[in-house]
C-alpha distance (Angstrom), angle and dihedral (degrees) to the residues before:
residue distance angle dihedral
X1 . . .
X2 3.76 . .
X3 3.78 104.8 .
X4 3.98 121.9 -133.2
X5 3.88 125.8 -164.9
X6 3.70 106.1 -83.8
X7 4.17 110.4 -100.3
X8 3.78 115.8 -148.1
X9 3.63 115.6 -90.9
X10 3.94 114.4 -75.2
X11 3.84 104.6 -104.8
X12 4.08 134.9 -138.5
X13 3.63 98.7 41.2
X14 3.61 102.4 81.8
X15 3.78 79.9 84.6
X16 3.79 128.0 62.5
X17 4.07 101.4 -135.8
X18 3.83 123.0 -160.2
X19 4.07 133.5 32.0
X20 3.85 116.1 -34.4
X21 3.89 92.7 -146.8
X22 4.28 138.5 121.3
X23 3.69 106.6 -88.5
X24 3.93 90.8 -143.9
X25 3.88 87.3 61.2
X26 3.63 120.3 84.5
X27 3.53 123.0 -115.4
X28 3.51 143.1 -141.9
X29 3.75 105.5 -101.1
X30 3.83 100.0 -152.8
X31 4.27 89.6 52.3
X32 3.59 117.3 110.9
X33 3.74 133.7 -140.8
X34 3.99 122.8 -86.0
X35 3.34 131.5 -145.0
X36 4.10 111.7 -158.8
X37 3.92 117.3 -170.4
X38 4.13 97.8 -124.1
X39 3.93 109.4 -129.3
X40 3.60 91.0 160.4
X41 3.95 109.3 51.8
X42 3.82 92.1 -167.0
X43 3.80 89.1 -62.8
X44 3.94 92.9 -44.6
X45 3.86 97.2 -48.9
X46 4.41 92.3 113.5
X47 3.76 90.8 67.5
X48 3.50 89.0 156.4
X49 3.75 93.8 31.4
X50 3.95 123.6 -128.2
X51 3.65 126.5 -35.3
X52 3.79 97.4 3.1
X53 4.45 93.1 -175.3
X54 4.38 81.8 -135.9
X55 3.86 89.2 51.6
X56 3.71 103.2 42.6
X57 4.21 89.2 42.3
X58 3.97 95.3 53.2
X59 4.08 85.5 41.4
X60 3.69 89.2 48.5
X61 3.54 97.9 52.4
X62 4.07 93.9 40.8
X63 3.83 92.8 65.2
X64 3.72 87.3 48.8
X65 3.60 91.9 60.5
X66 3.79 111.9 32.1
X67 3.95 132.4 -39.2
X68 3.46 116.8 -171.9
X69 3.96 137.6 35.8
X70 3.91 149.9 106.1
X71 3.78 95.4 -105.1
X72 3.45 141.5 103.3
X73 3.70 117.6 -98.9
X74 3.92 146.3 -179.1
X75 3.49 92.3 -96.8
X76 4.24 98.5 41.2
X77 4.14 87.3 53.7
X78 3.32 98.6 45.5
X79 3.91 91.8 40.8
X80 4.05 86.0 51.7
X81 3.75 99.7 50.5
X82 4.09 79.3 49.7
X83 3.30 92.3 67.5
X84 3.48 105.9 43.8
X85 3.76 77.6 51.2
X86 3.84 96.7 57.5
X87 3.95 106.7 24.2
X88 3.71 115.4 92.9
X89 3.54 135.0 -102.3
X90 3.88 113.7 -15.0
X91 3.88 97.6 -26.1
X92 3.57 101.0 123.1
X93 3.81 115.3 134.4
X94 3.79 116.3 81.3
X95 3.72 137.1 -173.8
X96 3.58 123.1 -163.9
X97 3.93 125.3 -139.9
X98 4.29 125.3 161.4
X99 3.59 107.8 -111.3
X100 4.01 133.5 48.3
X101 4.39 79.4 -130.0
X102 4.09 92.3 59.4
X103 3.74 93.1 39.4
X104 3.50 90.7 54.1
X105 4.02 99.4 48.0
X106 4.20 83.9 50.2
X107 3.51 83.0 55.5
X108 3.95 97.7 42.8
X109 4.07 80.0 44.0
X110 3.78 94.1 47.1
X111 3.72 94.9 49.5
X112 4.07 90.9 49.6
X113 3.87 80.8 54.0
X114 3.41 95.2 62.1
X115 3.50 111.9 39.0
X116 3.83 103.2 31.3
X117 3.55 94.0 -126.2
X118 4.09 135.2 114.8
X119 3.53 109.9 -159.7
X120 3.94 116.3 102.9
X121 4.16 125.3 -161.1
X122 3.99 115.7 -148.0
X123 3.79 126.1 162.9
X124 4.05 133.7 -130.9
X125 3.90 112.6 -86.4
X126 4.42 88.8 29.9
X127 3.63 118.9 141.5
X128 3.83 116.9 -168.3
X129 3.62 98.8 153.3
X130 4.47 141.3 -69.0
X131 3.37 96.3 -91.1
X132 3.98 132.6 118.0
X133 3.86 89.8 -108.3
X134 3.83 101.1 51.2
X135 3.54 103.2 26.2
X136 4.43 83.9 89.6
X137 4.06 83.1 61.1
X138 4.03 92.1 40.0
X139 4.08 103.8 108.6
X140 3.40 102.8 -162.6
X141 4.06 147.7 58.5
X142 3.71 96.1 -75.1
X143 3.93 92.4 90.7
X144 3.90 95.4 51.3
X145 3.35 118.4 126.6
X146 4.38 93.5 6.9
X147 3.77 95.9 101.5
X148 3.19 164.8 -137.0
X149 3.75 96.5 10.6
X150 3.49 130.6 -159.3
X151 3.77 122.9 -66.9
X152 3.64 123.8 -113.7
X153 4.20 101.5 45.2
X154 4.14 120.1 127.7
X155 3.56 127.4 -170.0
X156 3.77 127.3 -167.1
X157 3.89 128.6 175.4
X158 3.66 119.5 -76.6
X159 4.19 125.3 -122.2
X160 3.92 86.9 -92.8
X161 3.44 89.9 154.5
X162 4.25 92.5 175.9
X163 3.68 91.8 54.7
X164 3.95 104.0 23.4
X165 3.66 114.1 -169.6
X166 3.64 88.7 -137.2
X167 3.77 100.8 44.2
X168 3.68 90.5 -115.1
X169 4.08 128.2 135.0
X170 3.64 128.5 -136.1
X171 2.94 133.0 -88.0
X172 3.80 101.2 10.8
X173 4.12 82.1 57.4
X174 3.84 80.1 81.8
X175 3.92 81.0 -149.8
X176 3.83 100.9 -51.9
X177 3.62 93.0 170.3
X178 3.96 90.3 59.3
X179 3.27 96.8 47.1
X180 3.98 90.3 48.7
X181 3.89 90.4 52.5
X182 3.66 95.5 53.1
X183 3.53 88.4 44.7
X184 4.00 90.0 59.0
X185 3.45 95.7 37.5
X186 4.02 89.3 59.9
X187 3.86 89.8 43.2
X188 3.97 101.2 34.8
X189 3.27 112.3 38.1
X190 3.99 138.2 48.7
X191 3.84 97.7 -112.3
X192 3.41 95.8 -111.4
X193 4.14 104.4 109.7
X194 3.45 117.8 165.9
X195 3.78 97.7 -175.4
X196 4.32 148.5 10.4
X197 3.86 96.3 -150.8
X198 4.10 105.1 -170.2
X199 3.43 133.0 165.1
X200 3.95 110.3 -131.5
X201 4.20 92.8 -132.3
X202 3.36 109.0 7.1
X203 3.87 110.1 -119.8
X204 3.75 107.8 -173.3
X205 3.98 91.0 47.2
X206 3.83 83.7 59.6
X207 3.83 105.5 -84.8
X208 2.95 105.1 -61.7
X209 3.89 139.1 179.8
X210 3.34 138.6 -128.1
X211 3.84 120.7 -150.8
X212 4.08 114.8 -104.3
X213 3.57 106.4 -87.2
X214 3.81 106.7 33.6
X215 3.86 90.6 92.7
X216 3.61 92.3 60.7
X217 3.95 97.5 36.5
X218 4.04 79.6 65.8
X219 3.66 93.0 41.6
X220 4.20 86.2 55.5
X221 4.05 80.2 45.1
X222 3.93 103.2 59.1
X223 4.12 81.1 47.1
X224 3.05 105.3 57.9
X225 4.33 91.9 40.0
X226 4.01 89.9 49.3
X227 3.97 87.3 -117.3
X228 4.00 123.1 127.2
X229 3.61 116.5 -121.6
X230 3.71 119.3 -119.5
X231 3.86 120.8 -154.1
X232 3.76 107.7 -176.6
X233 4.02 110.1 -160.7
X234 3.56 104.1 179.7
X235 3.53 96.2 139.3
X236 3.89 102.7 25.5
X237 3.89 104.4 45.4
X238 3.57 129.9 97.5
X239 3.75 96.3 41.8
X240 3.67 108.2 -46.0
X241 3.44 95.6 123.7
X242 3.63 100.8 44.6
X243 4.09 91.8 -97.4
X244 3.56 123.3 77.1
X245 3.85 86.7 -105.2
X246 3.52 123.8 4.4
X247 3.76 94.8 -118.6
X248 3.83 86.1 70.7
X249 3.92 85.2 79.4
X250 3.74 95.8 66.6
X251 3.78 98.8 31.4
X252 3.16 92.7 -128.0
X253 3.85 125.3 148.8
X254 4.20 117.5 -136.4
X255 4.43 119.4 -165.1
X256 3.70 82.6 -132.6
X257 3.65 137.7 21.5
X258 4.48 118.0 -159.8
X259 3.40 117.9 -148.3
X260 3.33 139.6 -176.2
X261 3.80 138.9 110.8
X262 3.59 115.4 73.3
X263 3.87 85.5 15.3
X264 4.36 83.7 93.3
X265 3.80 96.2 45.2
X266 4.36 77.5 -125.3
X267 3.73 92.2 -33.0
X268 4.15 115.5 119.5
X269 3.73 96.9 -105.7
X270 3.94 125.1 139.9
X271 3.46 124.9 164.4
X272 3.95 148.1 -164.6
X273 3.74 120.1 -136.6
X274 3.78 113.8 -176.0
X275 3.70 138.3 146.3
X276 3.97 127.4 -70.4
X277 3.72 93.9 -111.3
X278 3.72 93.5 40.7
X279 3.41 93.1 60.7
X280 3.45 101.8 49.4
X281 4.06 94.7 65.4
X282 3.87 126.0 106.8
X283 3.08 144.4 -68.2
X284 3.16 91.2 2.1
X285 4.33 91.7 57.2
X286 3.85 82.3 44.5
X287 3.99 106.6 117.1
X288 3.54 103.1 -82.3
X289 3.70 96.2 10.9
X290 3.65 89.6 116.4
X291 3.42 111.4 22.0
X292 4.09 139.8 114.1
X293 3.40 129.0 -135.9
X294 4.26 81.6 -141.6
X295 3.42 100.6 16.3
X296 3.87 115.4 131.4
X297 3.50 94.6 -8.1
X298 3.68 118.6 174.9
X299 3.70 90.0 -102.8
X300 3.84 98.8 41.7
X301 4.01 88.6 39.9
X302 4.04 89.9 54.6
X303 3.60 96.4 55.4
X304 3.68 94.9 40.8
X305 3.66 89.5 50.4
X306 4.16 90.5 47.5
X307 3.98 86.9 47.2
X308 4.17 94.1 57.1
X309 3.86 91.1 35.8
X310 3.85 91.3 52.9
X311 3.98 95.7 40.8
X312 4.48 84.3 53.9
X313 3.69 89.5 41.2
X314 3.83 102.4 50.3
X315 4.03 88.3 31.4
X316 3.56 76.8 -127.0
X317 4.25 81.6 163.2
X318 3.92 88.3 66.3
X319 3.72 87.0 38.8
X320 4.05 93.0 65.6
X321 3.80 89.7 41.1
X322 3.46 83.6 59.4
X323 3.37 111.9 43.6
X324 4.13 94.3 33.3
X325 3.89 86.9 57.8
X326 3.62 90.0 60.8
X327 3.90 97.9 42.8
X328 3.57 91.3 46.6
X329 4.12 91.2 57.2
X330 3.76 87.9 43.7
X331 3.75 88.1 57.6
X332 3.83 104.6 42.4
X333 3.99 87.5 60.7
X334 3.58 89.9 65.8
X335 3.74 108.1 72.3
X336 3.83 80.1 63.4
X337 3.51 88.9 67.0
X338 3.97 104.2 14.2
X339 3.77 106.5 64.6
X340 3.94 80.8 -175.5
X341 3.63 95.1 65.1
X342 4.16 127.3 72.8
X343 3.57 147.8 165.0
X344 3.52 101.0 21.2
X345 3.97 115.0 -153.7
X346 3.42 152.7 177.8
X347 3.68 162.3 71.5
X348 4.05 131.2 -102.6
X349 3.64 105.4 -35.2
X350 3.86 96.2 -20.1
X351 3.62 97.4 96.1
X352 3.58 131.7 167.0
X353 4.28 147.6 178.8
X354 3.75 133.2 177.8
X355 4.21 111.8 -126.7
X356 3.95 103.5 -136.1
X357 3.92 139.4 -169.3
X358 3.68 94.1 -102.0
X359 3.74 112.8 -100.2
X360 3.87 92.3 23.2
X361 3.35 148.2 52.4
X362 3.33 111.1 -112.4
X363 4.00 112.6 113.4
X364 3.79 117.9 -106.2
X365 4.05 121.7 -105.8
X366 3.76 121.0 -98.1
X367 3.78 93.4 -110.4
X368 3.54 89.9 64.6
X369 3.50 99.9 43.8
X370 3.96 90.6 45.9
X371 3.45 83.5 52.3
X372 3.82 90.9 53.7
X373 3.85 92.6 51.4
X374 3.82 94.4 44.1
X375 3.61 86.0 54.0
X376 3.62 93.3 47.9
X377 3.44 99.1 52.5
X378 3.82 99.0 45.2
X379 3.97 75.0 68.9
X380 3.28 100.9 52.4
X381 3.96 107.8 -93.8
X382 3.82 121.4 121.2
X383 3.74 104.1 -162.3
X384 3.97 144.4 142.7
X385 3.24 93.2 -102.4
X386 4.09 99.5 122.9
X387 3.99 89.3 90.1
X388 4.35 113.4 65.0
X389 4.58 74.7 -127.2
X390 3.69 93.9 77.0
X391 3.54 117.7 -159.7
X392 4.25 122.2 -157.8
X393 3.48 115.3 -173.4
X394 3.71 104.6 135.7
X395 4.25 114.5 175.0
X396 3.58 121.5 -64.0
X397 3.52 90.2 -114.1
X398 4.28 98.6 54.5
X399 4.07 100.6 122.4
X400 3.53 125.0 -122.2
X401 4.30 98.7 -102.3
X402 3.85 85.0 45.6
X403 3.27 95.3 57.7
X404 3.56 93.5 43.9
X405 3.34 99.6 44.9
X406 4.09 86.7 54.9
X407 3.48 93.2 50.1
X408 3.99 84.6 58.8
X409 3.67 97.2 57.5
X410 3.63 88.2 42.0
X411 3.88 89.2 59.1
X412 3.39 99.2 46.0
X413 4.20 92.5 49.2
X414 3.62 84.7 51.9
X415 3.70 93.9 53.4
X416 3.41 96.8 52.8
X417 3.75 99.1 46.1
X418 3.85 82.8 52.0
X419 3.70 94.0 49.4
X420 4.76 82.0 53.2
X421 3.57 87.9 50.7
X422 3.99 90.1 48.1
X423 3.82 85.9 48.7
């Protein structure tokens, strides 16, 4: 891809501007327009927020040409040689699918593939997706009550290093959490792993981040069992973080890279990125081993294809370093003077904070925090704020005094529901 000098950042759409309401509902004629500061970006899938004039123009024109099949196209080559472009290291052979879950289960399958072996390694607070496949690897509630679920899935705490499963502190843990998964990997499971699937910041368990090193301790790991390590970036590819992908912070090398998310600028459009030689083993190289019935289809490969092009063109990746950097100082002065807020995270635009009883650390109840986000948005703030883990990760795009200005609101909500809870 022939690179241009990068253009700033296409303002406006960092916002969403009019009524959020159902059209088939009738409205109050004497109500005015809104315009809400998006923190939220449908969980980071608005990377370049909403109407972007380069998005909407190459999605215009796509529909007028053709919008669905399982060929190759303008858009998917070019969008291909992209990626080998952009991704790390030797990762450059992708396959496209249309949802984070199904990219993930062609990675779980792709991994099997390779190394002959079944068994699969998540961690507590992962989220790879609903479906029958992942839920095994899915650490959290949202699999209660849907099984029995399939055989050969291990979990082990995350590097939550605020709220350590094992009470510990970094860095005099020396790595406790490690050492306790290759303990239960040697006493749990049959030897025979096929992958470590980890997300690089957790976003589901509220964006959170691991300590430097952790990444490649698991890297060294998957080694030294034979298995390929899996690092799924959904959420924190394609700039979010203020690197290209998020694994570009540690250094650290992954088999196969997931992405999704943002990766479609709103567009279904997930992805596998994996090495030449990994993608060439069976079955999963077998004709239709891999493939999507929607995956990469001319429609879903032109927006992708925008999406990336934009984020290089507007070095919208510097952008979030940029602008995250100075969000995430704003927010660490306020347990100071928030006793509500702690353990403030995060990395370029993928921000997060837990919501606390003040003076402890136990997390606050839903009706507070759904009190907070009511509160919030009746001031023109969308954010995921519903949960006491809050999660920032507005659109790559959000500009510097809207963010800001957010932020502000946000702080004074936050003080007042602290100043209730005091009461």
């Amino acid at each position: 891809m022939r690179r241009r000098a990068p253009s700033r950042p296409t303002s406006r759409i960092g916002s969403l501007t009019g009524n959020i309401r159902d059209p088939h509902v009738a409205q109050d004629p004497a109500s005015r327009p809104h315009r809400y500061i998006d923190l939220l970006a449908g969980v980071g899938v608005a990377s370049l927020g909403y109407a972007h004039p380069k998005y909407v123009a190459a999605m215009q024109r796509q529909i007028g040409r053709v919008h669905v099949g399982s060929f190759t196209t303008e858009h998917r080559a070019a969008l291909v040689k992209l990626l080998a472009e952009l991704a790390p290291g030797d990762l450059n052979r992708s396959q496209f699918y249309s949802s984070g879950a199904e990219a993930v289960e062609a990675a779980l399958r792709l991994a099997k593939s390779r190394t002959g072996h079944t068994e699969v390694i998540g961690f507590w607070g992962g989220f790879h997706g609903k479906t029958g496949g992942v839920l095994p690897v899915l650490g959290s509630s949202f699999k209660h009550a849907l099984g029995p679920l399939m055989p050969g899935a291990y979990l082990s705490p995350y590097a939550s290093c605020a709220r350590c499963a094992f009470g510990k502190t970094f860095p005099s843990c020396e790595w406790h959490c490690v050492d306790f998964l290759r303990k239960k990997i040697e006493v749990e499971t049959t030897k025979e792993v096929a992958a470590i699937i980890v997300e690089p910041i957790q976003g589901t368990a509220g964006n959170v981040v691991p300590p430097p090193g952790y990444l490649q301790l698991l890297r060294e790991l998957a080694d030294e069992l034979g298995a390929l390590l899996i690092c799924d970036e959904m959420i924190t590819g394609f700039g979010r973080t203020g690197r290209m992908f998020a694994i570009e912070h540690e250094g650290v090398l992954p088999d196969i890279l997931t992405v999704g998310k943002g990766f479609g600028g709103g567009f279904p459009m997930s992805g596998v990125i994996a090495r030449e030689e990994l993608a060439f083993s069976k079955p999963w190289a077998n004709p239709s081993g891999s493939s999507s019935s929607y995956g990469g289809n001319p429609l879903a490969a032109a927006a992708a294809r925008v999406t990336v092009e934009t984020i290089v063109e507007e070095n919208l990746v510097e952008h979030a370093r940029r602008v995250g950097e100075r969000m995430l100082a704003e927010l660490k002065r306020w347990p100071a003077a928030l006793p509500i807020v702690s353990d403030v995270r995060g990395r370029g635009l993928l921000l997060g904070m837990d919501l606390v009883v003040p003076g402890t650390r136990t997390l606050l109840d839903k009706k507070t925090t759904r009190w907070i986000f009511d509160t919030l948005l009746s001031r023109g703030v969308l954010a995921m704020i519903y949960n006491p883990e809050v999660r920032i990760n507005p659109p790559l795009v959000i500009e510097e005094d809207q963010a800001m200005g957010a932020l502000a609101i946000m702080k004074d909500v936050l003080s007042e529901a602290t100043e209730r809870l005091v009461a």
